[in-house]
N, C-alpha and C positions, 0 to 999 in steps of 0.2 A: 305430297305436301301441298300442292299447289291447287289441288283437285278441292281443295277443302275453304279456296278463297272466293266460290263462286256465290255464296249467298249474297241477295240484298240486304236481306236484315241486318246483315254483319259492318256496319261502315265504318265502326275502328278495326275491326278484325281483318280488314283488308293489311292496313298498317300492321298490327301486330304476327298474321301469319304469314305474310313476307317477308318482313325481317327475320322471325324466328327460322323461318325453313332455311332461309339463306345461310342465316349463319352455324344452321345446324347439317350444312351438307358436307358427307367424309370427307375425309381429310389426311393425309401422311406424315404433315408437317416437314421440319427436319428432323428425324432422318428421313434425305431430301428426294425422291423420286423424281423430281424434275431438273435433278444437276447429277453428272458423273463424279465431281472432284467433291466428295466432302469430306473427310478427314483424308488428311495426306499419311502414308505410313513411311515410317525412321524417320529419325532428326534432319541426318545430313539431305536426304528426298527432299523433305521439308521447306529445310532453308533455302534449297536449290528452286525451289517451285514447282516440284516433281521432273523436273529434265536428269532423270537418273538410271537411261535403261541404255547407256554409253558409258556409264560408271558401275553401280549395282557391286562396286567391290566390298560390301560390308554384309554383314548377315538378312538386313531387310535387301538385298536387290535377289533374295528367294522369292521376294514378291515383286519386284521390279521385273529386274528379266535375273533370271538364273545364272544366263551366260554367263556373269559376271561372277559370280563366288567363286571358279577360282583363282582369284587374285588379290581376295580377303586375306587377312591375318589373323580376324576377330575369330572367336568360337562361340561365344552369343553375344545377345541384345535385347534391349524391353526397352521400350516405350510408352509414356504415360503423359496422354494428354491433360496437363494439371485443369485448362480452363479450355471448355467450347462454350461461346455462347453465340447465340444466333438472335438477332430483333427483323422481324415481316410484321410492313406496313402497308395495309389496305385502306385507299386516297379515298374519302368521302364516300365509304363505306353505307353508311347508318343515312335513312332519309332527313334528318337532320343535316348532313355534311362531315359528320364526326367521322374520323380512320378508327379501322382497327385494326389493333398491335397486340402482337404475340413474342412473347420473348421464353428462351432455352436456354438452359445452361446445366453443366454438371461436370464430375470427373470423369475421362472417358480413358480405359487401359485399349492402347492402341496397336503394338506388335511386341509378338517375342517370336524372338527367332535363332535355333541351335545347328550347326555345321561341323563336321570334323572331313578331314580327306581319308579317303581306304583308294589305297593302290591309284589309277592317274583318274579317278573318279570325286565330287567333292557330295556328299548327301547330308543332306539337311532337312528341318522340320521348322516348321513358323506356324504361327498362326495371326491372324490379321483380321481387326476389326475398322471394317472402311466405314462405317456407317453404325450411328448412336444416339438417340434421346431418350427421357426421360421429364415431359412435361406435365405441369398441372398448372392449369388457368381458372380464375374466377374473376369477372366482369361484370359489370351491369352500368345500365343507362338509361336515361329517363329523357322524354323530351315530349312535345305535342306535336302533333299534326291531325289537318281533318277534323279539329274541331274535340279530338281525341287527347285525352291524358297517356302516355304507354309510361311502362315498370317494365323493362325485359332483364333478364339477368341469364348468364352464361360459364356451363362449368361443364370442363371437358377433362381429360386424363390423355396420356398418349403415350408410350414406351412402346421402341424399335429399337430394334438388334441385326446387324450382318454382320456374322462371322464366316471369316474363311480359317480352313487347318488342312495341314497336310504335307507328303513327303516333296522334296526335289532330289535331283538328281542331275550333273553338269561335268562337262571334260573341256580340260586346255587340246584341242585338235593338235597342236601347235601351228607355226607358220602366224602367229596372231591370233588365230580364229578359234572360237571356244563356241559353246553350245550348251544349254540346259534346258531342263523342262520342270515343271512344278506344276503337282496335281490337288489341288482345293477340292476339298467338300464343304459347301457352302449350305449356310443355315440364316432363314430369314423371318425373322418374326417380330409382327406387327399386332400391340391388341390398343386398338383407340375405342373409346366411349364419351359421347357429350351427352349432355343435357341439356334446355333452354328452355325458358319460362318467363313468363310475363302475364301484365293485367294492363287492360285496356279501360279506360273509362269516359261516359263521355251523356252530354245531355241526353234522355228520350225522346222517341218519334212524338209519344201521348206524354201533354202537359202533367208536372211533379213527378215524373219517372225516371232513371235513373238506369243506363245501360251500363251490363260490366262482360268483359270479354276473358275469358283464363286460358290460358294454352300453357301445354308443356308438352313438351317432343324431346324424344330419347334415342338415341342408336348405340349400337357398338359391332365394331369388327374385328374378329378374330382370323387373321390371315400366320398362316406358316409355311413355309416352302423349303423345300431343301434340293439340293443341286449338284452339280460339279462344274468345277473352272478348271482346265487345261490353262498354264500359260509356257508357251515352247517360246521359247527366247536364241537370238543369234547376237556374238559380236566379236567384233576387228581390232586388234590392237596394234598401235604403230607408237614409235619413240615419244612423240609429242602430243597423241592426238589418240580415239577413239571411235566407233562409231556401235551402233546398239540400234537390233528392231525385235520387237516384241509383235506376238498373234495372241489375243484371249477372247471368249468366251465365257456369259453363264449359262450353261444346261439345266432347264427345271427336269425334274425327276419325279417328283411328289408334291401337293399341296393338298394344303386345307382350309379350305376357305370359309367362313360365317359370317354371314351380314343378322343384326335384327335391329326393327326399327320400331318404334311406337309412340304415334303422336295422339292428346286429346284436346278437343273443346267444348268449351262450355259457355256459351253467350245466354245471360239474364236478363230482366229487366224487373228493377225495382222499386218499390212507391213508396209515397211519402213516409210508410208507414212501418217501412222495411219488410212488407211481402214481395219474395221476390218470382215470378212468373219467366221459367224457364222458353227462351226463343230456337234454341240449337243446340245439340250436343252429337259428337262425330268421334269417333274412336275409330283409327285404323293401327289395325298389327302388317308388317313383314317382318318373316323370316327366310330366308333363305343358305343355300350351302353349294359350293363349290370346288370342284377338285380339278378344274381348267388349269393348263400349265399356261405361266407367262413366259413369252419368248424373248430375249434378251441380246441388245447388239453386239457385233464383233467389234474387238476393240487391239486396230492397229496402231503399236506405238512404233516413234523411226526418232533415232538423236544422235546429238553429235557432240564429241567434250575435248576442248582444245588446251594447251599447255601456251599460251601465252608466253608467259614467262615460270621459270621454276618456281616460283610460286605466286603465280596467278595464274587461275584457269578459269573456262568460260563452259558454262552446257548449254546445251539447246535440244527443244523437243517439242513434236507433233503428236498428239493422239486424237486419231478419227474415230470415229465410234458410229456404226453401220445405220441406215436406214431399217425400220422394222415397221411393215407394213400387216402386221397379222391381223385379221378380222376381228372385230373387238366382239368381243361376249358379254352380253348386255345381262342387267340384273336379271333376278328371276319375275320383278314386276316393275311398274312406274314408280315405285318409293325406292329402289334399289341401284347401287352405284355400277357402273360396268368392271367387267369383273378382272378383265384383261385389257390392255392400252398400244398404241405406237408408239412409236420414237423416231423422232426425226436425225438427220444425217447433224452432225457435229463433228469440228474438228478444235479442241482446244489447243493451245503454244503455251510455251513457258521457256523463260531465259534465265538463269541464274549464273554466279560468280560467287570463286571461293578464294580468299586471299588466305597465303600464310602468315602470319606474323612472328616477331618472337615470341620466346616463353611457351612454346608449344602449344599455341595460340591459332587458332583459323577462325575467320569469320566468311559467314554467306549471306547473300542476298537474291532475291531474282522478281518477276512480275509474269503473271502467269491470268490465263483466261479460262472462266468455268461457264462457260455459255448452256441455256436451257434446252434441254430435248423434248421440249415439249410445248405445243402451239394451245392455244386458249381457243384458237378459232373451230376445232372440232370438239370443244369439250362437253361430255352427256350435261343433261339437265341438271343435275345433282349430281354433278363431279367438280371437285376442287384442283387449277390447274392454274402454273404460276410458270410465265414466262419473262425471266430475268436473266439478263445475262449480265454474268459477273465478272470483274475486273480486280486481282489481287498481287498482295505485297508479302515478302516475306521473308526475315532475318535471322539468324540462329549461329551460333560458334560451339566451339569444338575444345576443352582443355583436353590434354594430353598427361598425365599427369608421370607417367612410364609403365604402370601398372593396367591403368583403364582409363578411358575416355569420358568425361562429363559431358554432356550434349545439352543446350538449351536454345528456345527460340520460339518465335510463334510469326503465325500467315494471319493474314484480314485480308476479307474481301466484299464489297459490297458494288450494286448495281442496282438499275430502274428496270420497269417494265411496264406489263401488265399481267395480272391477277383474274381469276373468276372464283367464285364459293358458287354457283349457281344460276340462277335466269336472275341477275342482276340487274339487267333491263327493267324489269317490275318492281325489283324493291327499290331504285333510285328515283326512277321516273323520269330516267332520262332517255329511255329506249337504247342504252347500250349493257349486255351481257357483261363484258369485262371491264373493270377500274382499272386506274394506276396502282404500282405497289413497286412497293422498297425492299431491299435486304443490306443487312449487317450482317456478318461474321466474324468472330474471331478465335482463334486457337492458339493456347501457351501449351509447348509441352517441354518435356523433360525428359532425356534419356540415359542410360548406362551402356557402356560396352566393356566387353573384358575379351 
């Protein structure tokens, strides 16, 4: 893209294939590649801030820590995140000064999860969607610079999917100590496609003439991956108190990868008369494919859930989540995103509390931290990379009714940072790669248990 900004003739085209590349470099959006917490799975997880692999007594701690089922009662569960919606703000974006804002939202089905006990064994089946969008954007903005009139306008599409499914299997040791294991096969797919287009206009070099610049640039990427997560879970149980540590992994096994890109221009010049005398026209294609497996960090969780009082209790919980230094595998050319990424070491926390009340009544709360894994400061040319770490709240209760459980509640989390869509340096002209940038989250969900 950038290769195409070097004519002189071009001197609104500098403005408009700047911006345009910029803001047409891929993208994952949310579903978030640069945070580990983004849908929390079960209600009671939920309300807790995810501090729940010390507890795990309901049918979603199949996906917490296993250890925990047997000392459920439930035999299933579903979950149904009624509202996700997510706003990313990129701070003086646009060479004018403008941000840009991207917002997501939709209904997201979050976990079901079935258990029965056979002999001093407890097996069980879930499946788990940690990760969910569904956006479609259309933008446009007008502004001068350079002596230039710009028209850009911007319309992209984005759907992601991570599913996990799969059996567990868990025993009371006795003495306290219990033990599971839960084996996911994980499915990951991403198909994003933008578009971006604009008109440049602006006085001619030669007196009565009339320069006009048109670009439009296209991509789309088709990524699918499929994998396995092991998660072997341990925990301690004592009269008052518990304790819970989780080991996981995702193993790629298969992918399929497709980038294609295609941008053109076409700068004119026109007279008084409306003959218009062609100055530059540039058409480039990439296509590219890949079947690179992305490596993916271990992810140690350790918690601890105290009984306070008989009905108050408190959890708490660590998950670190491994350094991943693998060699990045760069596109097939310079129009191309890299194919595979790092991940930096992270350790998020989370504190929650669950009171009982009457009427068969419990309520939760907790504050919990979704920090970024990922740095701005190595990010390829045309790669989209957002480091925010986030800071989050989150409420939910429990009726009981004698029969089944109603489960309601929702977590928000939002945080600052920094952002890049690309060599941001050139389109601001401020000589810096990365902006500021904002996020909001929020999720309502709703659950059943029987």
């Amino acid at each position: 893209m950038v290769c195409l900004l070097n004519s002189s003739a071009a001197g609104p085209g500098l403005v408009v294939s700047l911006t345009l590349g910029a803001l047409l470099l891929p993208s994952m959006a949310r579903a978030d590649p640069f945070h580990h917490r983004n849908l929390m799975v079960g209600e009671r997880a939920a309300g807790l801030g995810g501090a729940y692999v010390a507890l795990s007594d309901d049918t979603a701690g199949l996906f917490h820590n296993p250890a925990g089922t047997p000392y459920s009662q439930e035999l299933a569960s579903a979950t149904v995140n009624v509202l996700n919606r997510v706003e990313t703000e990129y701070e003086e974006f646009f060479p004018d000064g403008a941000s840009l804002s991207s917002t997501s939202s939709g209904l997201v089905p979050s976990y079901f999860g079935v258990q029965r006990s056979v002999g001093p064994y407890v097996l069980g089946f879930s499946i788990a969607v940690t990760d969910s969008l569904s956006e479609r954007q259309i933008d446009s903005t007008a502004f001068a610079m350079n002596g230039a009139t710009v028209d850009e306008f911007l319309s992209g599409d984005i759907d992601v999917d991570v599913y996990n499914a799969g059996p567990s299997v868990a025993m009371n040791f006795g003495g306290g100590w219990s033990g599971g294991m839960t084996l996911y096969g994980s499915y990951r797919d991403l198909r994003e496609s933008r578009s971006i287009g604009g008109e440049a206009t602006r006085t001619g070099v030669e007196a009565g003439t009339t320069e006009r610049l048109n670009v439009l640039t296209s991509y789309r990427i088709e990524d699918t991956q499929y994998g396995l997560r092991p998660v072997l879970g341990l925990q301690y149980r004592a009269s008052r108190g518990s304790l819970g540590l989780t080991v996981s992994r995702d193993f790629g096994i298969d992918r399929e990868y497709h980038y294609f890109y295609r941008s053109s221009r076409n700068l004119v010049s026109q007279n008084a008369d409306g003959v218009q005398t062609p100055l530059q026209v540039l058409n480039i294609d990439s296509d590219s494919k890949s079947s690179e497996l992305q490596r993916y960090p271990w992810q140690i969780s350790a918690g601890a859930s105290f009984l306070l009082t008989p009905s108050w209790r408190i959890a708490l919980q660590a998950d670190h989540y491994t350094e991943v230094t693998q060699t990045v595998i760069a596109g097939a050319d310079a129009n191309s995103p890299p194919v595979t990424r790092r991940f930096r070491d992270v350790t998020n926390f989370s504190i929650g509390t669950e009171v009982s009340l009457a009427h068969r009544t419990r309520v939760r709360g907790a504050l919990y931290s979704d920090y970024a894994n990922a740095s701005v400061d190595d990010a390829g040319k045309f790669e989209r990379r957002e480091d925010i770490d986030l800071i989050g709240g989150a409420l939910g209760f429990t009726y009981d009714s004698g029969k089944r459980q109603y489960k309601a509640g929702f977590y928000y989390s939002q945080g600052s940072g920094k952002g890049t869509l690309g060599d941001l340096g050139e389109l601001n002209f401020s000589g810096e790669q990365a902006v500021g940038a904002r996020s909001r989250n929020l999720t309502l969900f709703f659950g059943l248990e029987i």
